[in-house]
ROZA-477683 format. One record per residue (C-alpha): residue in one letter; x, y, z. Coordinates in nm, 4 decimals, m for minus. Each point is the difference from the previous one (the first is absolute). Example, Ala and Ser with C-alpha at 12.3 -4.5 7.8 and 13.67 -1.06 7.14 Angstrom:
<atoms>
ATOM; r; x; y; z
ATOM; A; 1.2300; m0.4500; 0.7800
ATOM; S; 0.1370; 0.3440; m0.0660
</atoms>
This chain:
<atoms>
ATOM; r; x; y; z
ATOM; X; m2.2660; 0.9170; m2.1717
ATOM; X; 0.1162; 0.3712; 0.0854
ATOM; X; m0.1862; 0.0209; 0.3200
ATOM; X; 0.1048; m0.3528; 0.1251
ATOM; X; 0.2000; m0.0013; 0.3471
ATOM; X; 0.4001; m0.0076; m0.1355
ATOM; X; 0.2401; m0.1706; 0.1694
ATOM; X; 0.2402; 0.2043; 0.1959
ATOM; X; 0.2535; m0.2147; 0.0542
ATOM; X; 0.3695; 0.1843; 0.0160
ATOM; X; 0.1525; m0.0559; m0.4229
ATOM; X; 0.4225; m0.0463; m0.0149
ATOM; X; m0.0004; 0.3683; m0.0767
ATOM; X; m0.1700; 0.1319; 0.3008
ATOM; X; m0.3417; 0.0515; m0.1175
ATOM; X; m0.3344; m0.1520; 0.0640
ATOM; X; m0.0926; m0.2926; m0.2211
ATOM; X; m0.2993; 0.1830; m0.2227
ATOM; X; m0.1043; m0.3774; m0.1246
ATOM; X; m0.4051; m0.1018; 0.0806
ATOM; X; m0.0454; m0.1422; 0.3100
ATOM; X; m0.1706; m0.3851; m0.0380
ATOM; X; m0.3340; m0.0065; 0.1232
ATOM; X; 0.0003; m0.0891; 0.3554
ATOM; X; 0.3912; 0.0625; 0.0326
ATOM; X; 0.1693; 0.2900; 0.0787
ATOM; X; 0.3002; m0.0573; m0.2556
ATOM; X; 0.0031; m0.0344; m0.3726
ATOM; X; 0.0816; m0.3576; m0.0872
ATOM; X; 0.3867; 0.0978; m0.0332
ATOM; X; 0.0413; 0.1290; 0.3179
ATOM; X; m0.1722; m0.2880; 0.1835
ATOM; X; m0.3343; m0.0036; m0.0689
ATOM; X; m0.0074; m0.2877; m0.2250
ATOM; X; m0.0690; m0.3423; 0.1180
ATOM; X; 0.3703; m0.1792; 0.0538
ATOM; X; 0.1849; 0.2775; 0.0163
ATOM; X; 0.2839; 0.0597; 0.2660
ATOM; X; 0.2711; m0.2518; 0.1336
ATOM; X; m0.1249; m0.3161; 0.0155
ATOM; X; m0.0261; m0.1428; 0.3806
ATOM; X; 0.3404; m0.0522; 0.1916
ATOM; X; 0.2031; 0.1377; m0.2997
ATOM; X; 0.3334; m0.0358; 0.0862
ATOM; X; 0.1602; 0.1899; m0.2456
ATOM; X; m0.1363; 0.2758; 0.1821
ATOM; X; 0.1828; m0.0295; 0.2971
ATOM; X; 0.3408; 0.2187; m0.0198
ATOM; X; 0.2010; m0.0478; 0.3303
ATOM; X; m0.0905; m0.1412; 0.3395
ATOM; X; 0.0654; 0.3415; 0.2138
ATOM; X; m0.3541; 0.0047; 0.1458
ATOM; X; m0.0453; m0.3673; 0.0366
ATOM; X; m0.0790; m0.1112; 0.3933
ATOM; X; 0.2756; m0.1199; 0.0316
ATOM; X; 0.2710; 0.2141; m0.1383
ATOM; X; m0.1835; 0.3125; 0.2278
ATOM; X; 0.0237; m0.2443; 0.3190
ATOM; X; 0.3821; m0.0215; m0.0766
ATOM; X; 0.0375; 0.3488; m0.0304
ATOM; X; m0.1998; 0.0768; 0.3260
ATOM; X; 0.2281; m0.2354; 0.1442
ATOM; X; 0.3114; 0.1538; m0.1091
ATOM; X; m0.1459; 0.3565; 0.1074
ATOM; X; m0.0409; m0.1365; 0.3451
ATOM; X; 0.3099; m0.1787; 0.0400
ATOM; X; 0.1856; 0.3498; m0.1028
ATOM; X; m0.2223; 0.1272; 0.2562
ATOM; X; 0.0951; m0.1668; 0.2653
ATOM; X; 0.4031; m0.0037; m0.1538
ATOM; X; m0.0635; 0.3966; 0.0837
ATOM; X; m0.1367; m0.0071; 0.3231
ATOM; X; 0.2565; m0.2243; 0.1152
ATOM; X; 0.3067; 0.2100; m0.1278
ATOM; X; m0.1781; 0.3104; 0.1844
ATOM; X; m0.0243; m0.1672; 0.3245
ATOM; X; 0.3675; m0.0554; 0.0440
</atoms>
């Protein structure tokens, strides 16, 4: 058990995890080694805003270029 691979993974306090690695994993079965573990597929209660979604960054490019263009017209005359 003491020479076993540990786990590694970053603790809430800043630390590595010191926890056993599972055999054939590289995390202890609390930091994700464990069968199951994680967010289950398509989790939406993951998802916190939609600032990177496609669409929100093409509306923003948009925007950008349309100031752009505001700037270069303004300079012209």
């Amino acid at each position: 058990m003491r020479t076993s691979p540990r786990c590694g993974a970053k603790t809430r306090k800043g630390t590595p995890c010191q926890a056993p690695a599972l055999s054939g994993k590289a995390r202890c079965r609390m930091h994700g080694g464990a069968a199951g573990s994680g967010a289950p597929k398509g989790n939406q209660n993951a998802l916190k805003h939609g600032l990177y979604t496609k669409e929100a960054q093409a509306v923003r490019k948009h925007v950008r270029e349309l100031l752009q263009k505001g700037k270069e017209l303004i300079e012209k005359s």
